[in-house]
N, C-alpha and C positions, 0 to 999 in steps of 0.2 A: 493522569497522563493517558493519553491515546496516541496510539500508535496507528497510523495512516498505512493501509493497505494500496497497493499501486490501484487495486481494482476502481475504489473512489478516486483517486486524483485522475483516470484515466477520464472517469466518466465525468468527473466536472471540467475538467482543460480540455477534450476533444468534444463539448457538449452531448454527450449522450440527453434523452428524452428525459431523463430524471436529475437533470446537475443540478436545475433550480432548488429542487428540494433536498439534495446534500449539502449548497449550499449551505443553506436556510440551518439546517440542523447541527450541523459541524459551528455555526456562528452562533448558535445557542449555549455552545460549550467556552467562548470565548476566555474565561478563566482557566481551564486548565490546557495543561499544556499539549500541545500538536506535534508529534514525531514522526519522524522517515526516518530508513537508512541509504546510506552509502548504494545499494542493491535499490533502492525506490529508483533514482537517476538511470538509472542504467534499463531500470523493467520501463521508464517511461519511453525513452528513446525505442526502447521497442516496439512498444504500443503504437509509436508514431511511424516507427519503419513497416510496420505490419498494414496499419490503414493505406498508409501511402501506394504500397505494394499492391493491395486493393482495391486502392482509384477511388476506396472512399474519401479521400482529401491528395492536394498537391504536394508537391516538394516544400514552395513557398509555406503553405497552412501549418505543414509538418514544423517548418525550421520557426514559423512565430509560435506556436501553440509549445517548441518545448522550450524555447527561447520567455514565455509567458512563467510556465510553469516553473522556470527556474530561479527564475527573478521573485514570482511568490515564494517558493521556498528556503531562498536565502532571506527574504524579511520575515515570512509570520511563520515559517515550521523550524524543530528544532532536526539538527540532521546529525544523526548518533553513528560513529564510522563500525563498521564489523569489527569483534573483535574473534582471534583466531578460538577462542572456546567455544563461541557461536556456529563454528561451522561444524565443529565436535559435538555438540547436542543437538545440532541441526540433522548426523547422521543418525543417530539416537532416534529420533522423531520421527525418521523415516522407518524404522524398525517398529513403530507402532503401530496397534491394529487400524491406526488412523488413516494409512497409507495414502501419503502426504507427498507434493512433487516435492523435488529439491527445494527449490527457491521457495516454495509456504513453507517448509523448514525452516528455513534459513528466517522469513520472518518469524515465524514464531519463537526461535530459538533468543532472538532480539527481545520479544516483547515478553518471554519470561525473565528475561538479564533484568530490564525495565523494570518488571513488576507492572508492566501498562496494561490495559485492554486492547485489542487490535478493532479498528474499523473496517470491513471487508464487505463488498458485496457478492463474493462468493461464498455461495450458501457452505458449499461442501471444506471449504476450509474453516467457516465457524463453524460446522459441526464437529470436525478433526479440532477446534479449539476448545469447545467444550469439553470434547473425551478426552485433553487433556489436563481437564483443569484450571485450563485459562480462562480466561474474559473477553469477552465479544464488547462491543460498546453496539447501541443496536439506532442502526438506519431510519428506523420505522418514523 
């Protein structure tokens, strides 16, 4: 199981210069299974208020790109709601020497419930998933 960090689904739905080869790599994996949580929906819509905000895309691009994203994810990802333990080991996580924001807490706290690896393109939260023992699934 992998666990889908917002950091990929941002850069494959708003095309960042590298989606092609997420793509490609994530469809490599086709057998096992693809996770979000509940918190992925919510960090996209972000992503998408923050470009807009920034004029690097329209209101229109914003409202199809997460209207796109959503619709992929109710067909081909598995979408796991929070549960309230998770936000308890997610404070926990943040007390680590890993010094973690909330919300990569709050993922991680999901993807040890899982037992998954997480996909991330932020370097510094897989290295905070290493020091904790977790699993990276890796990009490359």
């Amino acid at each position: 199981m992998i666990y889908l960090d917002t950091s990929v689904l941002g850069a494959i739905f708003f095309r960042e210069p590298n989606a092609g080869h997420l793509v490609a790599r994530l469809e490599s994996q086709r057998k096992t299974k693809l996770m979000i949580s509940a918190w992925t929906l919510t960090e996209m819509a972000r992503i998408g208020g923050i470009k807009q905000r920034m004029g690097v895309i329209d209101a229109e691009t914003r409202r199809q790109t997460i209207a796109a994203f959503q619709r992929f994810a109710s067909m081909h990802l598995g979408t796991v709601e929070i549960d309230p333990a998770d936000f308890r080991t997610a404070a926990v996580l943040i007390e680590s020497p890993a010094a973690l924001r909330a919300g990569d807490a709050l993922h991680l706290a999901i993807v040890r419930r899982l037992g998954a690896r997480i996909a991330s393109l932020d370097q510094r939260l897989c290295t905070a998933t290493q020091q904790l023992g977790l699993a990276c699934f890796d990009l490359s």
